[in-house]
C-alpha positions as CSV (number, residue, x, y, z in Angstrom):
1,X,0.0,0.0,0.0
2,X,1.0,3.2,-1.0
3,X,1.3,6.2,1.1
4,X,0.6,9.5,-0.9
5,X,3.1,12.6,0.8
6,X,1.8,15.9,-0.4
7,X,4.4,18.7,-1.7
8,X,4.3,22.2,-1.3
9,X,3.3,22.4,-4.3
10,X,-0.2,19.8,-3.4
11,X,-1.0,22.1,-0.5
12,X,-0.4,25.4,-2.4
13,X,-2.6,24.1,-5.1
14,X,-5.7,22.8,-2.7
15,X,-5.6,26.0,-0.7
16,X,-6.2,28.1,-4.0
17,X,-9.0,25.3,-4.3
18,X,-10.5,25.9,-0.9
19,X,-10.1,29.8,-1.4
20,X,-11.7,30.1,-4.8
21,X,-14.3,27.8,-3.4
22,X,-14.8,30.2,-0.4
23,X,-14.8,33.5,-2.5
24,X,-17.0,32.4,-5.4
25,X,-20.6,32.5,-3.8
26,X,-19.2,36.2,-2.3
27,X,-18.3,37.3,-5.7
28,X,-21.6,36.0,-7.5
29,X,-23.7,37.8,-4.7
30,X,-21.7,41.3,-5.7
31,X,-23.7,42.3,-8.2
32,X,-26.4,44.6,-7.9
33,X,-30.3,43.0,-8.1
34,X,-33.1,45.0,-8.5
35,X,-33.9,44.2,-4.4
36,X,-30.3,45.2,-3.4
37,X,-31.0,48.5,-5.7
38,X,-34.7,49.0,-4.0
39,X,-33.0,48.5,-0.7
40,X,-30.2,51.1,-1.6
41,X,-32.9,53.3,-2.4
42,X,-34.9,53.0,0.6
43,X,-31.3,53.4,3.0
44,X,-30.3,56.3,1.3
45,X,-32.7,58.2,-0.3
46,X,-32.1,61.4,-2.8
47,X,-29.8,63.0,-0.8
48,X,-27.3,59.5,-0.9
49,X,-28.2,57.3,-4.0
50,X,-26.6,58.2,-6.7
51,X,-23.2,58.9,-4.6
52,X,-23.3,55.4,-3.1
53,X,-23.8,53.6,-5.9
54,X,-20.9,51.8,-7.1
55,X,-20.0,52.5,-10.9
56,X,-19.9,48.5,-11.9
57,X,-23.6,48.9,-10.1
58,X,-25.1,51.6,-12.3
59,X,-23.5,50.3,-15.3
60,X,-24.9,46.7,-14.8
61,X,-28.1,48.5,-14.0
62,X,-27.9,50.8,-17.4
63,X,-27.1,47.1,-19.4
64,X,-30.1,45.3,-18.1
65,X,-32.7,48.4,-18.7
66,X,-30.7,48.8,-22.5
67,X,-31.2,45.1,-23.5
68,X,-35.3,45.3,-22.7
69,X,-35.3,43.6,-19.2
70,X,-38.8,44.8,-17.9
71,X,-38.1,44.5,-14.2
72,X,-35.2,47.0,-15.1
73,X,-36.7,49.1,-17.2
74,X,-39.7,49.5,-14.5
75,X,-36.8,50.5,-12.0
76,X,-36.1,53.7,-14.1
77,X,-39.6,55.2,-12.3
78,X,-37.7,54.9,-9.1
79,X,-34.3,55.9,-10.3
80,X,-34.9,59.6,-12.0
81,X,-36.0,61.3,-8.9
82,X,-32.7,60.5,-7.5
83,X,-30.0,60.3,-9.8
84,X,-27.4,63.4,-10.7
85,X,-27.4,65.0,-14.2
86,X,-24.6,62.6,-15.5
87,X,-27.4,59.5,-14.5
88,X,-30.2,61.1,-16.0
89,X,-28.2,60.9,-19.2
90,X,-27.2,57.6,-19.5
91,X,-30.8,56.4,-18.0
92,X,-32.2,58.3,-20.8
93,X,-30.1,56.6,-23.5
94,X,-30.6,53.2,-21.8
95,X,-34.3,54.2,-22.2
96,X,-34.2,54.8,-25.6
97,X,-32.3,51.6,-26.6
98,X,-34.3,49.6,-24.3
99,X,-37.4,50.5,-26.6
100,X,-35.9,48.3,-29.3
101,X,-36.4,44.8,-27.7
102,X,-39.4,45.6,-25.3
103,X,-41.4,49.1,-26.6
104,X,-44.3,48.0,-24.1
105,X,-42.7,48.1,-20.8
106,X,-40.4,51.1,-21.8
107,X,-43.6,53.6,-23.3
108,X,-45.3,52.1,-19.6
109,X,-42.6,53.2,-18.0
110,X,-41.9,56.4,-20.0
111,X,-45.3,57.3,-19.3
112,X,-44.9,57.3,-15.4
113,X,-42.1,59.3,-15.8
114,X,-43.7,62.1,-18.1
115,X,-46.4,62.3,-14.7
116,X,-43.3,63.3,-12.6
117,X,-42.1,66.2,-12.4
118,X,-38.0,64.6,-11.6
119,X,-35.1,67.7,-12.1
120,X,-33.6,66.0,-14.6
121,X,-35.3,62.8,-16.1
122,X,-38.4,64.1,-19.0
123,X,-39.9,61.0,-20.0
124,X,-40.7,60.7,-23.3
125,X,-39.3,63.7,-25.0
126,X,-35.8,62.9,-24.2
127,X,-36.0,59.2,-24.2
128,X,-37.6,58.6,-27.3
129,X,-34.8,60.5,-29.7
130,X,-31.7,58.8,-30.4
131,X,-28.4,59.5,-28.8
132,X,-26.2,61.0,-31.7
133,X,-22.8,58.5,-29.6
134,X,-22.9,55.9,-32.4
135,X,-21.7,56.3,-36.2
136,X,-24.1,56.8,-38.7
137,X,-24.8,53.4,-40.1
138,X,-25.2,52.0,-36.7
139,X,-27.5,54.9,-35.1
140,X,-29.5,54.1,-38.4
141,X,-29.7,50.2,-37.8
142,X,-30.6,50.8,-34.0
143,X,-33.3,53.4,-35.5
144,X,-34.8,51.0,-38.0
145,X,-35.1,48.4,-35.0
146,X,-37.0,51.2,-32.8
147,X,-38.9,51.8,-35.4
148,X,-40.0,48.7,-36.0
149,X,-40.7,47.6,-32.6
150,X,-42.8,50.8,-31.9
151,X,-44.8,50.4,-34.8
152,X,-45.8,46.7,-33.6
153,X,-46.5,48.6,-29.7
154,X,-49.5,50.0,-30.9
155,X,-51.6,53.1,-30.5
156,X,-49.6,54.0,-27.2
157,X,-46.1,54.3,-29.0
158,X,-47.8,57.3,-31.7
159,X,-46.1,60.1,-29.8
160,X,-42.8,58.0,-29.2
161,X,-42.4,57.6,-32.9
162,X,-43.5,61.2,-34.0
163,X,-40.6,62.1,-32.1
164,X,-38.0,59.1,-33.3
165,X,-39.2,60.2,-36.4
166,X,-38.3,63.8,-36.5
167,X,-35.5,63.4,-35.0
168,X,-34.3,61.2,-37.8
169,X,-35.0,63.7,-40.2
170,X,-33.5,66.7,-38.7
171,X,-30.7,64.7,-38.4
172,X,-30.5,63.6,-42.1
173,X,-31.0,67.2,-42.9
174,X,-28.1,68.5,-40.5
175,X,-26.0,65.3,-42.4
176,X,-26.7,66.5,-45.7
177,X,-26.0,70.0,-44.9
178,X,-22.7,68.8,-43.8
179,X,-21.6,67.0,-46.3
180,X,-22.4,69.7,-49.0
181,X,-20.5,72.6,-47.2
182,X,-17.6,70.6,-47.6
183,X,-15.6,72.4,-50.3
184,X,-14.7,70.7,-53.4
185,X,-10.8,70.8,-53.9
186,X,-10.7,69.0,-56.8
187,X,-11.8,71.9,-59.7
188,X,-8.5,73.3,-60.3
189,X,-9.1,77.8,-59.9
């Protein structure tokens, strides 16, 4: 019978085991849930919030309401009263890209924001226009996508698109503009 003697090396190697083992459930309990968020809210209020939230918190909040979760998207209502002007801006543009994969549950929740009166979150007016952060071709894709999904949202998503809408054109307009004002340098003078 064999007797097995452990090196150095064994022991190193089964304590990174039994640490990783140890730390894992800590690290997958880290993130931010819409309860730990709620509870956040309800410890520190407007005048803490947005100054205690961690950054890998609000950006994992800002993913989940971007890629149509509802819960998330429903969270926004709570969010604008308390978030600073840099937060209302990137809640806004997580609202507008959230509209592509769930139109429902962001116009719901667009429409409880329009009813408050929050010092920097507007609803629908801001949410509703595209962010000009993308190049052309993809700000068009994304557009063609909200489109698409607003037009299959029914009656409820008329004043969301009006305003998609519009903005689309001024923007082609603004784009054409641009791109004729450019001087032609190749007509010799």
């Amino acid at each position: 019978m064999a007797t097995a003697i452990n090196t150095g090396s064994d022991i190193r190697h089964q304590v990174k085991r039994l640490a990783i083992l140890l730390l894992f459930p800590a690290l997958s309990f880290a993130a931010a849930t819409i309860t730990t968020i709620h509870e956040d809210i309800q410890r520190y209020g407007a005048a803490g919030f947005s100054a205690h939230l961690s950054p890998n918190d609000w950006q994992l909040t800002l993913d989940n309401i971007s890629s149509g979760k509802s819960e998330w998207i429903a969270l926004a209502v709570d969010l604008a009263p308390l978030v600073n002007q840099q937060q209302a801006d990137q809640l806004t543009t997580a609202l507008y890209y959230s509209l592509a994969p769930n139109a429902t549950a962001t116009l719901k929740t667009l429409a409880a924001l329009d009813k408050q009166h929050n010092r920097y979150q507007q609803g629908t007016a801001l949410s509703c226009l595209f962010p000009l952060d993308k190049s052309m071709k993809e700000t068009v894709r994304v557009y063609h996508d909200t489109r698409l999904s607003l037009l299959d949202a029914g009656p409820q998503a008329a004043e969301c698109l009006w305003l998609l809408e519009g903005w689309m054109e001024q923007v082609k307009a603004e784009n054409l503009l641009k791109n004729q004002s450019v001087p032609d340098n190749h007509h010799g003078g």
